[in-house]
C-alpha positions in Angstrom: 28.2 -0.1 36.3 25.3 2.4 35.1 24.7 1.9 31.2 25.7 4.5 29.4 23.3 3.0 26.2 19.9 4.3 25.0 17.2 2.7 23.0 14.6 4.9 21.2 11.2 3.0 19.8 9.8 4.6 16.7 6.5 4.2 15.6 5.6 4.0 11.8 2.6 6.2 11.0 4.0 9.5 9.9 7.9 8.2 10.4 8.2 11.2 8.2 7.6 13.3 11.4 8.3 10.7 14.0 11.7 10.5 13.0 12.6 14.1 13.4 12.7 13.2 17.3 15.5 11.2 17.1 17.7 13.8 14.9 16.7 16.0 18.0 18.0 13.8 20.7 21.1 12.8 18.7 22.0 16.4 18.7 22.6 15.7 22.6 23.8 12.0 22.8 26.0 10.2 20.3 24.3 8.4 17.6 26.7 5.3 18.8 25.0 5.8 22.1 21.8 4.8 21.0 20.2 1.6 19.5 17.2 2.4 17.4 14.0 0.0 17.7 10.7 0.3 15.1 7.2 -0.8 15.6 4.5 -0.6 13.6 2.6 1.9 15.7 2.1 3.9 19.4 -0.1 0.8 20.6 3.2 -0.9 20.4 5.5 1.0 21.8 5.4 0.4 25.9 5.8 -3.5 25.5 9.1 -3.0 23.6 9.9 -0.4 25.7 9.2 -2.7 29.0 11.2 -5.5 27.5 13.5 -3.9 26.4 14.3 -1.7 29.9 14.5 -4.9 31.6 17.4 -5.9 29.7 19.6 -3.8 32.2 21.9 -2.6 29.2 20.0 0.8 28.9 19.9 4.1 30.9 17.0 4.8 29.3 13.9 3.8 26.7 12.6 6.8 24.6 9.5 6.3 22.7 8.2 8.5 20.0 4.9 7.9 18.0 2.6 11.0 16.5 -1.2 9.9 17.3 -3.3 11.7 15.0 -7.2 12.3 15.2 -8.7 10.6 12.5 -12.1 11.6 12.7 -12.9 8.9 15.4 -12.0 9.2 19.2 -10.2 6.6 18.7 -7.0 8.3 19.3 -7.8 9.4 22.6 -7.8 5.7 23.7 -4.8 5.2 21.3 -2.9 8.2 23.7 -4.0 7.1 26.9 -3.1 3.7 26.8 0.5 4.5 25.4 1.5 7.1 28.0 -0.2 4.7 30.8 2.1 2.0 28.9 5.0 3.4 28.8 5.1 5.0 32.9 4.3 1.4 33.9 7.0 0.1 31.6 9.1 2.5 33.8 7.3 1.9 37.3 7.9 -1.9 36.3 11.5 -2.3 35.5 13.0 0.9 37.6 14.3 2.6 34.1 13.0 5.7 32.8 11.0 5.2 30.2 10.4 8.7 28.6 7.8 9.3 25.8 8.0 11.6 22.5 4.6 10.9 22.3 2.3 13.8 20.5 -1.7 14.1 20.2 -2.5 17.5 18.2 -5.8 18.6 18.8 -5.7 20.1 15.1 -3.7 17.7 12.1 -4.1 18.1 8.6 -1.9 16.4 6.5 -0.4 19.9 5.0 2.6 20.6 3.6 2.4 23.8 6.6 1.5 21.2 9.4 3.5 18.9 8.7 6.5 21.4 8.6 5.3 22.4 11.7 5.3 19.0 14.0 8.4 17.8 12.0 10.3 20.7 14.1 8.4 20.1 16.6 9.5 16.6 17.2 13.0 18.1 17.0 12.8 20.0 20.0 11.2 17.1 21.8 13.8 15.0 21.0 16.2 17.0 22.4 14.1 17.9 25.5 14.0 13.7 26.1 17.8 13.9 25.6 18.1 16.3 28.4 15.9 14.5 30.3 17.4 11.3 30.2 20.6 12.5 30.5 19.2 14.5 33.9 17.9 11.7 35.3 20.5 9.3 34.4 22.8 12.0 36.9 20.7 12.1 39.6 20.4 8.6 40.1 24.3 8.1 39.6 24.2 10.7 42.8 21.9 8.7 44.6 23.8 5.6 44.2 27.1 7.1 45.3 
């Protein structure tokens, strides 16, 4: 039987924006549908999301984490290494992993910017909604 279960990682550092992605994706999948996982940052996101796509109870892992240019390039590392994370967290266990992951080129922590990515992160949500709910019908017609 497919799962019909999602789990959405949230990272911490500006959960104020972060967690406007999942009000966007529970505007397309039941709130009951979805089990709802926190970790401290993006870094820790594709672990959790491998272990927990291995489980086999989920159709699939969203991850959503807001990785914000501090002044170092350290966020470019940060970036990479999560998206590379989370497609081989995918690759690996044969569930989509899909990522709500944001870079801005331009932050400031602003009342106006931060208005801005909060809705932002809605729409994402909602676009990883309609992606996982895509791909979980696809591969239903695949198996059949």
């Amino acid at each position: 039987m497919t799962p019909t279960r999602y789990a959405f990682v949230k990272a911490g550092w500006h959960a104020d924006i972060v967690d406007r992605a999942l009000e966007g994706f529970q505007q397309l999948v039941p709130a009951e549908q979805i089990d709802v996982f926190d970790v401290p940052g993006a870094f820790e996101m594709p672990l959790l999301s491998r272990d927990l796509a291995a489980t086999g109870r989920y159709a699939a892992v969203i991850a959503a984490a807001f990785v914000v240019d501090g002044g170092i390039y350290r966020h470019e590392f940060v970036a990479q290494a999560v998206v590379d994370g989370l497609m081989r967290a995918g690759m690996d266990t044969g569930v989509p992993v899909l990522s709500v992951s944001l870079t801005p080129h331009h932050y400031q922590e602003t009342e106006h910017h931060t208005q801005i990515y909060r809705a932002h992160f809605v729409e994402k949500g909602r676009e990883a909604a309609r992606a996982a709910l895509m791909i979980g019908k696809t591969r239903a017609a695949l198996a059949a």
